[in-house]
MOPAC internal coordinates of N, CA, C and O (Angstrom, degrees):
PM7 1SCF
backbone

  N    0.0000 0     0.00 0     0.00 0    0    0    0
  C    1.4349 1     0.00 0     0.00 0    1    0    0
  C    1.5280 1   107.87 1     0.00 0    2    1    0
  O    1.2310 1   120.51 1   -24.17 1    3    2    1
  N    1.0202 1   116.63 1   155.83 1    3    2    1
  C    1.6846 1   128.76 1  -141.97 1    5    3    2
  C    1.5072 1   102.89 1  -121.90 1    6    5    3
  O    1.2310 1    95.33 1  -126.54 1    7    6    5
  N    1.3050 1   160.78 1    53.46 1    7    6    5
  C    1.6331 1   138.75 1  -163.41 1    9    7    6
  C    1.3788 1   110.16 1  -160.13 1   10    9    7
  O    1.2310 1   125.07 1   -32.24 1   11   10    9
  N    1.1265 1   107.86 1   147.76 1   11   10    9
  C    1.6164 1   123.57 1  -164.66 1   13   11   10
  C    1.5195 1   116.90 1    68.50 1   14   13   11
  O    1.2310 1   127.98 1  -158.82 1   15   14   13
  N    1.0205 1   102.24 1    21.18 1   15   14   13
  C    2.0446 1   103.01 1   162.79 1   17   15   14
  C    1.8331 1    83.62 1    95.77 1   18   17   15
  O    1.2310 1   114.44 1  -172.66 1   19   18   17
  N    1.7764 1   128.13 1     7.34 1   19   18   17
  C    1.7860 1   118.89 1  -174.92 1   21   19   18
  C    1.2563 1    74.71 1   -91.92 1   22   21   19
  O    1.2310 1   130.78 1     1.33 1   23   22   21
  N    1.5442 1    96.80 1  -178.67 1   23   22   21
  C    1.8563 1   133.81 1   114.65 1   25   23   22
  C    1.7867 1   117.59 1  -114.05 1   26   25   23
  O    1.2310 1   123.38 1   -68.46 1   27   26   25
  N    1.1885 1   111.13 1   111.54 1   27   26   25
  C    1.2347 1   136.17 1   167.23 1   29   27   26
  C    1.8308 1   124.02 1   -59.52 1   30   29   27
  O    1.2310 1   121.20 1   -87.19 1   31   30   29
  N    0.9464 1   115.30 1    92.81 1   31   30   29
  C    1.7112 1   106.00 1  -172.03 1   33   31   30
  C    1.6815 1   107.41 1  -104.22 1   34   33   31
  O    1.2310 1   128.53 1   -33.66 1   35   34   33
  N    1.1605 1   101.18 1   146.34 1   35   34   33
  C    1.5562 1    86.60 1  -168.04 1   37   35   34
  C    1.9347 1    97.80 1  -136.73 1   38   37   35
  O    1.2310 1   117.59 1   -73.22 1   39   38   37
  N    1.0386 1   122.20 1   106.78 1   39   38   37
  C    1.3876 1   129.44 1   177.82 1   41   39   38
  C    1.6296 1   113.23 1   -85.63 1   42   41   39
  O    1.2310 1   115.45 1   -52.28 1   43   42   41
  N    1.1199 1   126.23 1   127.72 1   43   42   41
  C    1.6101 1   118.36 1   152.56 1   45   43   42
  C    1.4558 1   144.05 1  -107.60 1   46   45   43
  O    1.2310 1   111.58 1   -42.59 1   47   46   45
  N    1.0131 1   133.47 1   137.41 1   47   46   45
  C    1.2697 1   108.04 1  -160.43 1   49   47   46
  C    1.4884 1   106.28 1  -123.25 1   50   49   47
  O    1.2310 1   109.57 1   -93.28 1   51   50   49
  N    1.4850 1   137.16 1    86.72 1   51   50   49
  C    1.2708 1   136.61 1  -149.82 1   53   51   50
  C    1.9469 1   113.74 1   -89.95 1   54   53   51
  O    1.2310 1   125.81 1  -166.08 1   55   54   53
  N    1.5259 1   106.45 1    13.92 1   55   54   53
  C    1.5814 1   131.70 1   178.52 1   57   55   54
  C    1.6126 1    91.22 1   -63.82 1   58   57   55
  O    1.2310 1   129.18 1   -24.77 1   59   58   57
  N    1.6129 1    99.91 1   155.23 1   59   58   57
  C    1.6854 1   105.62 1   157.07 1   61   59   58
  C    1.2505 1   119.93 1   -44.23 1   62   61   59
  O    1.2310 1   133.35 1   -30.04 1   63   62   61
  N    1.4094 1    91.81 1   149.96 1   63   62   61
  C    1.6282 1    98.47 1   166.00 1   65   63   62
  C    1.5738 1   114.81 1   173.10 1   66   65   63
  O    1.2310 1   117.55 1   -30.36 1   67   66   65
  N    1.1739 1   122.27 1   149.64 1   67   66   65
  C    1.1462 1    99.97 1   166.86 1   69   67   66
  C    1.5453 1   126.42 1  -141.14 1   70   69   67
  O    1.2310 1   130.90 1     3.39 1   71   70   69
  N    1.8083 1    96.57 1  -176.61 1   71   70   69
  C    1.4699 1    85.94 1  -150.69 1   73   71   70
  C    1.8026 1   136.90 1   -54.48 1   74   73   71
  O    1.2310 1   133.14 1   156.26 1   75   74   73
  N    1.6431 1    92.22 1   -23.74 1   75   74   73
  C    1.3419 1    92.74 1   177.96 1   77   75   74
  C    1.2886 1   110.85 1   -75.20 1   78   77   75
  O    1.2310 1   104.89 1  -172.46 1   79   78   77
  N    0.9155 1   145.55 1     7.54 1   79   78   77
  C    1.6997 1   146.77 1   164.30 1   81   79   78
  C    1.6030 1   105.56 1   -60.42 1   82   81   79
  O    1.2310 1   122.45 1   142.40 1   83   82   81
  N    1.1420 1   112.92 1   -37.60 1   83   82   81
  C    1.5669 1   115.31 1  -165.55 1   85   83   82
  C    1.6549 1    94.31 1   -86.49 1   86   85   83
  O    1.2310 1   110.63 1   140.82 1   87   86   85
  N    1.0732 1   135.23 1   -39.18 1   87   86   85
  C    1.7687 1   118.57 1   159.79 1   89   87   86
  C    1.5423 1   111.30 1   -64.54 1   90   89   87
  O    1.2310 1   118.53 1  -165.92 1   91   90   89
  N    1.2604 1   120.40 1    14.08 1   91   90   89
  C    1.6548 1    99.20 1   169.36 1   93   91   90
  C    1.2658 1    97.22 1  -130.85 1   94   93   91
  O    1.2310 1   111.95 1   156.47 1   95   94   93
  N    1.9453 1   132.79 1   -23.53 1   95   94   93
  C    1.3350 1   131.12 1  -176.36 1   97   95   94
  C    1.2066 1   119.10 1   -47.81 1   98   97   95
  O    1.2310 1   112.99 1   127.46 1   99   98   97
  N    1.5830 1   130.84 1   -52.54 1   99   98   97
  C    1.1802 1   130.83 1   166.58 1  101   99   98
  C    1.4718 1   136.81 1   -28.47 1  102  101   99
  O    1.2310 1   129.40 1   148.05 1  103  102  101
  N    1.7834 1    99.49 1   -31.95 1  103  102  101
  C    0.9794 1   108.09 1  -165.11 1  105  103  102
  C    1.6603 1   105.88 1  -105.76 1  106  105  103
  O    1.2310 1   116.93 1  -158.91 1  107  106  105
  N    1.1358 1   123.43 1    21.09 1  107  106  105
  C    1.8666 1   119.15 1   179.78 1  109  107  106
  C    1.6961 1    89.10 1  -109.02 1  110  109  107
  O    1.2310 1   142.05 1   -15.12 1  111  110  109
  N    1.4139 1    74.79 1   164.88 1  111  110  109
  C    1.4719 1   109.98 1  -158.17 1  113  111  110
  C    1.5610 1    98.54 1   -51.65 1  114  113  111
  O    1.2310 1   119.54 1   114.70 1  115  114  113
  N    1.3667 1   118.49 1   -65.30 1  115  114  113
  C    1.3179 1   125.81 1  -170.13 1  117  115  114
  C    1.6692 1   104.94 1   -20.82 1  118  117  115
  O    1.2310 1   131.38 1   103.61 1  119  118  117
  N    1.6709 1    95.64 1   -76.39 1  119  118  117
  C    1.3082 1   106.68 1  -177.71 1  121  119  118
  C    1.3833 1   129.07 1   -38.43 1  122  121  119
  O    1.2310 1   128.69 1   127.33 1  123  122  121
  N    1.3176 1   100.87 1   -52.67 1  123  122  121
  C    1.4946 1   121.81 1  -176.11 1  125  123  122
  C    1.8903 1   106.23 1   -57.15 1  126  125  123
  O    1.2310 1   127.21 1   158.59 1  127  126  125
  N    1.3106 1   103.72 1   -21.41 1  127  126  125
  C    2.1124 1   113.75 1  -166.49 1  129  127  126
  C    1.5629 1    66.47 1   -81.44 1  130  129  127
  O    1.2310 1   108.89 1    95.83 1  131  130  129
  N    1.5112 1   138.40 1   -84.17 1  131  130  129
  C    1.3252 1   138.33 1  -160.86 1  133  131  130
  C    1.0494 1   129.43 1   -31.82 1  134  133  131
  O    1.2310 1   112.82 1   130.86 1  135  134  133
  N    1.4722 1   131.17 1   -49.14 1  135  134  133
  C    1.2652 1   139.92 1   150.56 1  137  135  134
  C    1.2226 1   132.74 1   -43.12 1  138  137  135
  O    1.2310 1   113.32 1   133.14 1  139  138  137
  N    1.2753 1   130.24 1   -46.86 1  139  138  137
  C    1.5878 1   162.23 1   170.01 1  141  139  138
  C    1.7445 1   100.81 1   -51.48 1  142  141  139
  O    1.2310 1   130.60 1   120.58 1  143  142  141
  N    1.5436 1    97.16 1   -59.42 1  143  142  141
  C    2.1271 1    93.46 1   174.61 1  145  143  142
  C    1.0184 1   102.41 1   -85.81 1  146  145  143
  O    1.2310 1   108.18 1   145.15 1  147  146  145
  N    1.6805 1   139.69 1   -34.85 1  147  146  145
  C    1.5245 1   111.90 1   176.58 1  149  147  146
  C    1.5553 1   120.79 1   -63.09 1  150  149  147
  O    1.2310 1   117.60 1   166.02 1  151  150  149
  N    1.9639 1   122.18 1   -13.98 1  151  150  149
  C    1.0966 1   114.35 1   164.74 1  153  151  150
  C    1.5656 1   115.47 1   -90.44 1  154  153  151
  O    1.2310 1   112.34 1   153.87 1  155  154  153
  N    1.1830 1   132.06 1   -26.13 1  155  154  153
  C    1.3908 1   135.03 1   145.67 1  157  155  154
  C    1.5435 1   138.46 1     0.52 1  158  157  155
  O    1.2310 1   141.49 1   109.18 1  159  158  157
  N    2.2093 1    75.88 1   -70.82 1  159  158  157
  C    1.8165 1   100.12 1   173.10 1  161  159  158
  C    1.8480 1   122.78 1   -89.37 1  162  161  159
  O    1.2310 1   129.02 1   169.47 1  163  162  161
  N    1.2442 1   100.23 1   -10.53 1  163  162  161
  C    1.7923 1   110.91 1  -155.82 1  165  163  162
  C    1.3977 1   106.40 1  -127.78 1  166  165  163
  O    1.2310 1   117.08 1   162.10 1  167  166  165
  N    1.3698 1   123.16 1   -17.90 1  167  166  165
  C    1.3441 1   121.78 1  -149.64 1  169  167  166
  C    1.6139 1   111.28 1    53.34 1  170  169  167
  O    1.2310 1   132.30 1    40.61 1  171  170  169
  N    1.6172 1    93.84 1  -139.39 1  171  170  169
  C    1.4908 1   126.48 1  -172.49 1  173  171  170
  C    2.2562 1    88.40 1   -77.20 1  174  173  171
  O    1.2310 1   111.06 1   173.05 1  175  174  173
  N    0.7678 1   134.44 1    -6.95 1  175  174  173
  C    1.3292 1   138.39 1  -165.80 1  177  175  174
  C    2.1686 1    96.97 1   -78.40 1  178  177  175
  O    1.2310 1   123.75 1   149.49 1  179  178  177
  N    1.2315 1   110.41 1   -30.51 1  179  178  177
  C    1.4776 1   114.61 1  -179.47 1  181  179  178
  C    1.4671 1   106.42 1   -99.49 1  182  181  179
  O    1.2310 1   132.37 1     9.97 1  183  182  181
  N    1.1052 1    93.70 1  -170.03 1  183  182  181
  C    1.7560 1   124.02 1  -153.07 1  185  183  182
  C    1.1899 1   116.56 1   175.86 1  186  185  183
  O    1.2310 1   110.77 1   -69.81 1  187  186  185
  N    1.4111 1   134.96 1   110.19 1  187  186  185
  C    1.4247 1   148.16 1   129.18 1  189  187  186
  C    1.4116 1   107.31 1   -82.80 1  190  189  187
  O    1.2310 1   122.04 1   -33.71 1  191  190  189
  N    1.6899 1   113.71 1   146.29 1  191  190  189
  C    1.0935 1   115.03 1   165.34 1  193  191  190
  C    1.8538 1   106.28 1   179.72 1  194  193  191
  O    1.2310 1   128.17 1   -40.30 1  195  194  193
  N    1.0660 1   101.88 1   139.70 1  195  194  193
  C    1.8895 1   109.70 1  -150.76 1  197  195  194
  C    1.8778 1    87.46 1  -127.47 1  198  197  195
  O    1.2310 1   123.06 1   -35.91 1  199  198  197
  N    1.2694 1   111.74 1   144.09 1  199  198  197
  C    1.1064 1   126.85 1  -174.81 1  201  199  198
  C    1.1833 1   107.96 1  -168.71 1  202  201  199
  O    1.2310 1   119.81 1     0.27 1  203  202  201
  N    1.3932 1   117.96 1  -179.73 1  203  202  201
  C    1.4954 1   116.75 1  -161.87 1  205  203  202
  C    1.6243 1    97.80 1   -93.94 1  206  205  203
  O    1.2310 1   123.15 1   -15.97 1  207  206  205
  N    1.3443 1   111.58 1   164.03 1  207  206  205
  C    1.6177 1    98.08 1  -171.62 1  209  207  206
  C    1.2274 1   101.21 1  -123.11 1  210  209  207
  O    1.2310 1   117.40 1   -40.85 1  211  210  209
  N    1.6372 1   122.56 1   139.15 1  211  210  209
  C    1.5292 1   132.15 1  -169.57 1  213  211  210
  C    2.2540 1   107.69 1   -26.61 1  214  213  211
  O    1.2310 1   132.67 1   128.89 1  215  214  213
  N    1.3179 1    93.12 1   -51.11 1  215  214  213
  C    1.4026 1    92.66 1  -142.90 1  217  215  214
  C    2.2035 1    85.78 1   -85.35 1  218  217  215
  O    1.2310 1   123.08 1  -160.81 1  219  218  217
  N    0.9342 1   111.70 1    19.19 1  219  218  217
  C    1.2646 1   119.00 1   179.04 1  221  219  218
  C    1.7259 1   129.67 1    95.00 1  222  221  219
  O    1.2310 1   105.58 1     2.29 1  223  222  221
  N    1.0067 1   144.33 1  -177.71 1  223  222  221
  C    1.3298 1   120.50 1  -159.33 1  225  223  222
  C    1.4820 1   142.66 1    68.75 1  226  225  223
  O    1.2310 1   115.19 1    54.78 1  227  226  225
  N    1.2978 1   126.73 1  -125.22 1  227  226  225
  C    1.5839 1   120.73 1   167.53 1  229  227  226
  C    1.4288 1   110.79 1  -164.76 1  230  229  227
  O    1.2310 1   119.54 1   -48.72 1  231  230  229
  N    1.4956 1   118.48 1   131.28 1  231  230  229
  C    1.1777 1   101.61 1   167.56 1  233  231  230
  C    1.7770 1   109.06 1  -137.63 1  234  233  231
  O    1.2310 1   128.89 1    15.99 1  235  234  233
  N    1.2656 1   100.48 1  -164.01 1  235  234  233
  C    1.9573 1   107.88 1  -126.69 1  237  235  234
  C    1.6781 1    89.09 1  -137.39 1  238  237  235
  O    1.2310 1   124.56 1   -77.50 1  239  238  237
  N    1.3531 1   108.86 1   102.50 1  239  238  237
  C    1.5620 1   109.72 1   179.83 1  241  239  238
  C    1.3126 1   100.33 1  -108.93 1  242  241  239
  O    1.2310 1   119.31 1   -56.19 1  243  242  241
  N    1.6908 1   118.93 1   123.81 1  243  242  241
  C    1.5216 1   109.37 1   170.73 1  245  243  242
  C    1.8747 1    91.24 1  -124.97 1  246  245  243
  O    1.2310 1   132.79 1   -30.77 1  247  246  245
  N    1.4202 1    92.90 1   149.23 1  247  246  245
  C    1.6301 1   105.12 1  -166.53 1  249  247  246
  C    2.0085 1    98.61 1  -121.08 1  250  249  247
  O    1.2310 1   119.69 1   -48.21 1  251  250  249
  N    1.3943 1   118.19 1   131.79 1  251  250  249
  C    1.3218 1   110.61 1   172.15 1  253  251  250
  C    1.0930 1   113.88 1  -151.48 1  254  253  251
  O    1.2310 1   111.45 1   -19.42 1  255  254  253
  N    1.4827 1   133.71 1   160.58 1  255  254  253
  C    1.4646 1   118.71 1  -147.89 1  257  255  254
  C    1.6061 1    80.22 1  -105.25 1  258  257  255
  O    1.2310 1   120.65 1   -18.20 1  259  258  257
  N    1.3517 1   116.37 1   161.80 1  259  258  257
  C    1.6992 1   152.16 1   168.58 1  261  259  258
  C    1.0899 1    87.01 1   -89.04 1  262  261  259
  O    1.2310 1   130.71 1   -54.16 1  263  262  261
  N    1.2468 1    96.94 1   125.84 1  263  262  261
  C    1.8553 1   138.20 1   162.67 1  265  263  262
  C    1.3516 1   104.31 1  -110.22 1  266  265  263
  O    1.2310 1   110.46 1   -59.13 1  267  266  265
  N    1.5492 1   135.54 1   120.87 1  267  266  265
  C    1.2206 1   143.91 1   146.79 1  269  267  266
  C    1.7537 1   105.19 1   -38.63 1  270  269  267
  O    1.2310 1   116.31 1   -35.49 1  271  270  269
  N    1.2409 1   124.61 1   144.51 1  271  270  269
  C    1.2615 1   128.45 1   178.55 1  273  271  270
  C    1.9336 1   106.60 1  -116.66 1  274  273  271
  O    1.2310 1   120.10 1   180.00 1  275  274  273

């Protein structure tokens, strides 16, 4: 989804899991390498952020600003 000068991507992942995973996911490495270059490349302009998702499971919001090409 496209608005306010972002693009919004929104992944879900409706596999097992549970909840206490999402107080420690943030914090592994993977994520943490992801976060680190999206503030790198974007500044304060990005956003990752993973939460539990309505219909159950987890899902995966990454936010990045639109660049005219």
């Amino acid at each position: 989804m496209c608005r306010d000068g972002a693009l919004r991507l929104t992944v879900y992942n409706d596999g097992p899991w549970a909840q206490e995973d999402l107080a420690v996911a943030p914090h592994r490495v993977g994520l943490g390498n992801l976060r680190t270059r999206l503030r790198i490349l974007h500044g304060d302009r990005s956003e990752l952020l993973l939460q539990p998702a309505e219909a159950g499971g987890l899902e995966v919001i990454v936010t990045l600003p639109l660049q005219e090409a």
